[in-house]
Residue, then its C-alpha position, 0 to 999 in steps of 0.5 A: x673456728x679459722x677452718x669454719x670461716x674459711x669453708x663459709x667464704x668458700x661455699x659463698x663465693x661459689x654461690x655468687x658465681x653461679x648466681x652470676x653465671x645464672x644471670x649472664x644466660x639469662x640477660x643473652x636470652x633476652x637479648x637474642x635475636x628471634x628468627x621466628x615467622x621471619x622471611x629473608x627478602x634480601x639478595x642471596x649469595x652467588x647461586x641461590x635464588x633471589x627475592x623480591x619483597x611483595x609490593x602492597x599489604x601481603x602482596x596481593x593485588x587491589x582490585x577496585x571495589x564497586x559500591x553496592x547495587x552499582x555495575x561497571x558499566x564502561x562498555x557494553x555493546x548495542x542491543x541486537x548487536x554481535x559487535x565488540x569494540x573495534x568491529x570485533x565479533x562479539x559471539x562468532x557462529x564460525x570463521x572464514x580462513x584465506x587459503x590461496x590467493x593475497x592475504x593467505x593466512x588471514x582470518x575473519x570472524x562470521x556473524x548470524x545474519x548477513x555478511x557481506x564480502x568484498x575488497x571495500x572496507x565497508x565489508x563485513x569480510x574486506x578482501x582488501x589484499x591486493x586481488x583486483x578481481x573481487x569487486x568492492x561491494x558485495x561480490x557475495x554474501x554469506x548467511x547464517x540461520x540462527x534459528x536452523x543452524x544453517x550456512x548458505x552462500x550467494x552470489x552478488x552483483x560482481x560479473x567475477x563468478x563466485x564458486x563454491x568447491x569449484x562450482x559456480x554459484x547460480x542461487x543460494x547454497x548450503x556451505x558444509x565446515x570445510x567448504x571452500x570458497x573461491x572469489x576471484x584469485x582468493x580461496x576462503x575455506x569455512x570452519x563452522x563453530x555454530x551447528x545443531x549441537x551448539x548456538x548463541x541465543x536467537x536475540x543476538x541474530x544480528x539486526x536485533x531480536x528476532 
């Protein structure tokens, strides 16, 4: 009977702790931090990149939201106009470049319709770089067909001669892409953007519909 007992107490104390041994696991599961889906937005050690956490929900960007049927109607520019804010050319046709004289380097935006050239700043194109020899009001004027897709120049009412590739300007011209224009000390060369291949709609002629 003694040797029985004492076998009993045995198997007994073994199976409390296992039972304890059980439990301690299972209470540290429970208690372990998951790491799951989690993202370290803190700063990293000396050599590895850092992150910032993203400012709003997801860190994407709001946006403004319009009610529905309403548009956003803060700037639209005027009918049968080509002009943005601030006197920029809102659809250009092509681009007058200055390649000799005051103001090399400097670029203007043309216009369909007339545009006018000269050192006033009333100018479509104000040559205002220092060259006294441009006259202040129409030293010439450049015009664009919307409906042919053609460029010419003519002369104004300046005595300063207009030439075009080193001919005077008597009448009206026909201007090519890369035609050089000469008023007074200054050269201008034509990059033309609008030809048969491509043009803006003939409503946007400059002075209205057409």
């Amino acid at each position: 009977m003694t040797i029985l007992a004492n076998i009993h107490r045995l198997f007994s104390r073994d199976t409390s702790i296992e039972k304890s041994e059980s439990d301690e696991r299972r209470n540290s599961r429970e208690t372990m931090p998951t790491t799951d889906n989690v993202v370290d937005f803190g700063v990293q050690s000396e050599g590895e990149q850092s992150f910032e956490r993203p400012t709003g929900r997801s860190g994407r960007i709001r946006t403004r939201m319009l009610p529905e049927g309403e548009e956003d109607n803060s700037y639209s520019p005027p009918v049968g106009t080509d002009q943005l804010r601030g006197g920029r050319v809102r659809r250009p046709v092509g681009w007058l470049v200055v390649i000799e004289g005051p103001g090399t380097g400097d670029w203007f935006a043309l216009e369909s319709g007339l545009t006018h050239l000269g050192r006033g700043a009333d100018q479509d194109v104000c040559l205002d770089f220092g060259d006294q020899s441009i006259s202040r009001q129409s030293h010439a004027f450049i015009t664009y067909d919307i409906a042919r897709h053609r460029f010419q120049i003519c002369h104004g009412e300046s005595r300063n001669r207009t030439r075009l590739n080193g001919e005077v300007v008597e009448h009206k011209a026909a201007l090519s892409h890369g035609d050089r224009i000469s008023i007074g000390k200054t050269t201008l060369r034509i990059a033309i953007f609008c030809d048969d291949q491509f043009s803006w709609a003939p409503i946007l002629d400059k002075g209205g519909p057409q």
